[in-house]
Each structure stands twice: as C-alpha cells, then as structure tokens.
C-alpha positions in Angstrom: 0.0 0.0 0.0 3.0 2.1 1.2 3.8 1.4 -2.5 1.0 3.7 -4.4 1.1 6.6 -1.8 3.4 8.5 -4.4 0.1 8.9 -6.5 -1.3 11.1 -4.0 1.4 13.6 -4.6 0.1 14.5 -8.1 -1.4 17.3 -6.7 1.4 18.9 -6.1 2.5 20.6 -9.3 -0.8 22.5 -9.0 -0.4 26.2 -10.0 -0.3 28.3 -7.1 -3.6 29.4 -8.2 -4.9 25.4 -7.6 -6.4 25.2 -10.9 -5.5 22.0 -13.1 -2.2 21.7 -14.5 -0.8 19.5 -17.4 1.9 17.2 -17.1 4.2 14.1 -18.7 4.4 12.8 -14.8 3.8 9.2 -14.6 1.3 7.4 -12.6 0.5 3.9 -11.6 -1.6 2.3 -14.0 -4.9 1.6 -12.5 -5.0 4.0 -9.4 -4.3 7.2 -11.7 -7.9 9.2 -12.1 -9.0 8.9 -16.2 -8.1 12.6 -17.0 -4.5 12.1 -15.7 -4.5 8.8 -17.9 -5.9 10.3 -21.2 -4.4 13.9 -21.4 -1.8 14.4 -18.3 -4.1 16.7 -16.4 -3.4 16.3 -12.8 -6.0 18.4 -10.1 -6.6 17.3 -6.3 -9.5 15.7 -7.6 -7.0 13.2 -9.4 -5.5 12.5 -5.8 -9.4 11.6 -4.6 -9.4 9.2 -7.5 -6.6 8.0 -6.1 -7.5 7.5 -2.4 -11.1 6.0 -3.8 -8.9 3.1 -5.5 -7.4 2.2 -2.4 -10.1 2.1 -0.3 -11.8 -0.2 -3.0 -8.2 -2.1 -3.1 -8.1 -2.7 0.8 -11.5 -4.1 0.9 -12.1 -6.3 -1.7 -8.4 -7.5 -1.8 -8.1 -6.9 -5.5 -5.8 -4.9 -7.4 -6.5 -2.3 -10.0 -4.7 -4.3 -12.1 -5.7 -7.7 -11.3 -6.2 -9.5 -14.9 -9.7 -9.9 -14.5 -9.5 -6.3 -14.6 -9.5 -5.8 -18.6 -11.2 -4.2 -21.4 -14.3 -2.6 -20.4 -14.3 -4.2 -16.8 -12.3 -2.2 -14.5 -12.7 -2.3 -10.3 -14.7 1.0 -10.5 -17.4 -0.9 -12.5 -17.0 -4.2 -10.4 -18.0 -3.0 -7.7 -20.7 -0.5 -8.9 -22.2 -3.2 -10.7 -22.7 -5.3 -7.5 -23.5 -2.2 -5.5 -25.8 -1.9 -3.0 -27.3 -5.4 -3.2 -24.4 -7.8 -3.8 -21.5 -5.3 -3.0 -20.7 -8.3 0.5 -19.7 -10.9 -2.5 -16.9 -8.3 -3.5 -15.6 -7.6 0.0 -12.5 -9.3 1.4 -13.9 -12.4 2.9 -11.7 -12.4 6.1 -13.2 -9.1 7.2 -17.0 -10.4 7.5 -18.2 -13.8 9.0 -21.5 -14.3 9.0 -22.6 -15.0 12.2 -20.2 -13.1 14.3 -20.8 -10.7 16.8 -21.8 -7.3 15.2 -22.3 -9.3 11.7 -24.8 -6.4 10.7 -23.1 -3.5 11.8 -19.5 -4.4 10.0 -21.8 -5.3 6.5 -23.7 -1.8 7.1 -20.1 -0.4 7.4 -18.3 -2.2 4.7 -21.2 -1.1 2.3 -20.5 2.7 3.0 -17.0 2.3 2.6 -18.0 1.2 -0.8 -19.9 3.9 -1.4 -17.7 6.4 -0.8 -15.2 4.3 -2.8 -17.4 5.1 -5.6 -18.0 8.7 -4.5 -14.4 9.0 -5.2 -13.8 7.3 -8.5 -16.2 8.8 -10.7 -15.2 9.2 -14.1 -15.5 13.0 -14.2 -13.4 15.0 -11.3 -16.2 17.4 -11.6 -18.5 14.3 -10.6 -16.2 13.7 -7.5 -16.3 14.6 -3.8 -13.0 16.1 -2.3 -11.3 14.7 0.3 -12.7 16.9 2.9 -16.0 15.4 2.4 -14.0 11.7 2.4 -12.8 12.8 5.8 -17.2 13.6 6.9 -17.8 10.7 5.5 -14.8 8.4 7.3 -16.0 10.1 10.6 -19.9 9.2 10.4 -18.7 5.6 9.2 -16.8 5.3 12.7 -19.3 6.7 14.8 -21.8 4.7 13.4 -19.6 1.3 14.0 -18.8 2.4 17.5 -22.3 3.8 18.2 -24.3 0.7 16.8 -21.4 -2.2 17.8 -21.8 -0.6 21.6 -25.4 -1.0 21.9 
C-alpha cells in the first residue's frame, strides 16, 4: 500500500492558483484518475481518485490491475455493478463472517466504505467529492460502527 502513496502527490505541481495543471508525470496504471490517464491533467481531484482506488483495493483485496481487470471491466465498474445489493460478494472475505458478533453492523459499514469508494472514482473529477468530504464521511462511518457495535 505504502507502494501507491506516491500517487497522491500529483497534486502537487498545482499552479499556485490550484487550478488543473498539465503534465508528462507518470502514474501507476490503475489508481491514476482517467483525465490524468488520457491527457496528463493532474488536479486534487486526481488525488481523490486515487485515495477512492485504495479504499476499493483494501477491501475487496483486488488490485487495480488484477487481470480480471481488462477491457471494459475495471474495479470501479465491479463493484458499482454489484452495488448496493451484492456489494458483500466483493468484500475481502476475512473481514466479515457471517454470524459473528456485530455481523450487521461491520456489513452496514463495509457497504458505505464502498460507497464512498465510488463517491471517489467517478469518471468526471467534476462528478467527485473532495477529500474533505471523504474525511465527513470516514468520521460518520466510525461513529456509526462504535455507536451501533456498543449497543
């Protein structure tokens, strides 16, 4: 994971102005947002791309650029296809056992991460929400776990 954190610096060659900049920078295939990919424009909203890959990466335990990955099938699509009904056959199956304690809470949980997963990867960065919103949305997912798992 340590490994794609260099992504999130994109941002960084921003004009001072923070407007969208052009650049030949390289990326990592398959967490680099689609403007980046197609024309070398880089923005914050890149970065959220980004960040919404990982989270999608940590959960389901799939790469990016896992082979099944190909053509017009990409991890964005995987999971939006199976999302909200299906979205616990995508997840990690180590995180959730069904039947543990808190079995509903954790699904409840894992389905928002998902969501804002796909919050985050939207094809358009206009589309997307910045990562100040990621961090709202991070924050009510943990109170809600703590709130409901204490009850």
């Amino acid at each position: 994971m340590v490994a794609h954190l260099g992504d999130f610096g994109i941002a960084k060659i921003l004009t001072l102005q923070n407007q969208a900049a052009q650049t030949d920078t390289l990326g990592t295939i398959g967490y680099m947002a689609p403007e980046y990919g197609a024309a070398g424009i880089v923005s914050a909203m890149g970065d959220v791309y980004s960040y919404g890959i990982l989270l999608a990466e940590t959960f389901t335990r799939k790469k990016p650029t896992d082979e099944m990955f190909s053509g017009e099938l990409t991890m964005e699509r995987w999971i939006s296809e199976s999302f909200p009904g299906n979205i616990m056959q995508r997840m990690d199956g180590n995180l959730v056992v069904e039947g543990e304690e808190n079995f509903a809470v954790k699904q409840i949980c894992l389905k928002s991460i998902m969501e804002l997963a796909l919050q985050c990867t939207q094809d358009l960065p206009e589309n997307r929400i910045n990562m100040k919103q990621v961090v709202d949305a991070l924050k009510k997912i943990i109170y809600k776990f703590h709130h409901n798992s204490n009850a």
